[in-house]
C-alpha positions in Angstrom: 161.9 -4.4 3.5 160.5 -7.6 2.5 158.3 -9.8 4.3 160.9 -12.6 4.9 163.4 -9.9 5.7 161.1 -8.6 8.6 161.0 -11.9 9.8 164.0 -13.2 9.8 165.1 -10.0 11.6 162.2 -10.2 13.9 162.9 -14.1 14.6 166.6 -13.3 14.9 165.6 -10.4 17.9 163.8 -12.8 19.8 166.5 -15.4 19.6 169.0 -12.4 21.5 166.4 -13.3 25.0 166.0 -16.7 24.5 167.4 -18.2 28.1 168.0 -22.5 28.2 168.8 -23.8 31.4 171.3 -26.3 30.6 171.5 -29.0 33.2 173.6 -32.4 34.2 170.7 -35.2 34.8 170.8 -38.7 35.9 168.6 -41.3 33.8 167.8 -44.3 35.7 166.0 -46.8 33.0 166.5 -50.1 34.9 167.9 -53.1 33.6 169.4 -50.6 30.8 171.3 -49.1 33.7 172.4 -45.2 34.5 173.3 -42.9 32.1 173.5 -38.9 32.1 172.9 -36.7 29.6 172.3 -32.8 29.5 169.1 -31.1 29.6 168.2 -29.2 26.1 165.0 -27.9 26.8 162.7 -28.4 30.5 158.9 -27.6 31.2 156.7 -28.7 33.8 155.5 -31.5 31.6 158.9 -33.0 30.7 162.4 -32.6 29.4 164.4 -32.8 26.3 168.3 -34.1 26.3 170.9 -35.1 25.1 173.2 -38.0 25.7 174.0 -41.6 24.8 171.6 -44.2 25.4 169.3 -47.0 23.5 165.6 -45.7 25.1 162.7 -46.2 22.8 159.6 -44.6 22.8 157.5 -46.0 25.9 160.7 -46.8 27.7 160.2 -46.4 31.5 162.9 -44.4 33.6 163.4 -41.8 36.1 165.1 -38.7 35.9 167.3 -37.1 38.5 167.9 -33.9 39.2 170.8 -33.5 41.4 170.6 -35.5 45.2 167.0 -34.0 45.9 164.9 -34.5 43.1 164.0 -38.3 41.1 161.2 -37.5 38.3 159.3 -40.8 37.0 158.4 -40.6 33.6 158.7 -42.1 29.9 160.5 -41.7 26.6 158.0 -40.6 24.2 160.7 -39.9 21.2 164.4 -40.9 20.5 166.0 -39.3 17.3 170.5 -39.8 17.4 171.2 -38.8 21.1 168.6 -36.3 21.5 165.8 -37.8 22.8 162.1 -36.6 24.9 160.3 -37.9 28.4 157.1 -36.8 29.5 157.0 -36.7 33.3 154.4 -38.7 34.9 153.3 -35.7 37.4 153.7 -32.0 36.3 156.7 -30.2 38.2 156.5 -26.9 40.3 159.3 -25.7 38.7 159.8 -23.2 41.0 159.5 -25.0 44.1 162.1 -27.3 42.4 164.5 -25.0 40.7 163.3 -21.0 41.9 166.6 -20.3 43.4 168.6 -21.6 40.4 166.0 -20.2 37.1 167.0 -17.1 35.7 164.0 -15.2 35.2 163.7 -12.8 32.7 160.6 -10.1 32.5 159.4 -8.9 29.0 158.6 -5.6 28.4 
């Protein structure tokens, strides 16, 4: 078997237990209004979505998670309607989310 061949099947594999929480948010950005838009991709240091919205990098806005949880943070890229925030404070995911993550042990 060829190198790419072993790669592309090994890449392919992995892709069978990737796991993305896919989530309804709230994006508050001021006088640009409320918007939602749907989680792509979360970590403790920030989020990727999509939606539809006219946020720039630097952009200031909060995020909200359900009733509970409002996230500061800032737009740090904006390509079509996907778009990235960095939170200002890391998240304890867990203490957030734990009874909502699938969690999924590797072997």
């Amino acid at each position: 078997m060829s190198r790419s061949s072993l790669s592309s099947t090994t890449n392919w594999g992995a892709r069978l237990f990737r796991f993305r929480r896919v989530m309804l948010i709230r994006i508050e950005a001021g006088e640009q209004g409320l918007t939602t838009a749907v989680t792509s991709n979360l970590s403790r240091g920030g989020l990727a979505a999509i939606g539809d919205n006219q946020l720039e990098p630097g952009d200031r806005l909060s995020v909200r998670f359900g009733d509970q949880l409002k996230v500061a943070a800032t737009v740090v890229w904006h390509v079509g309607r996907r778009f990235g925030v960095k939170f200002d404070r890391e998240l304890n995911l867990f203490e957030y989310f734990g009874a909502q993550l699938q969690v999924r042990k590797w072997h």
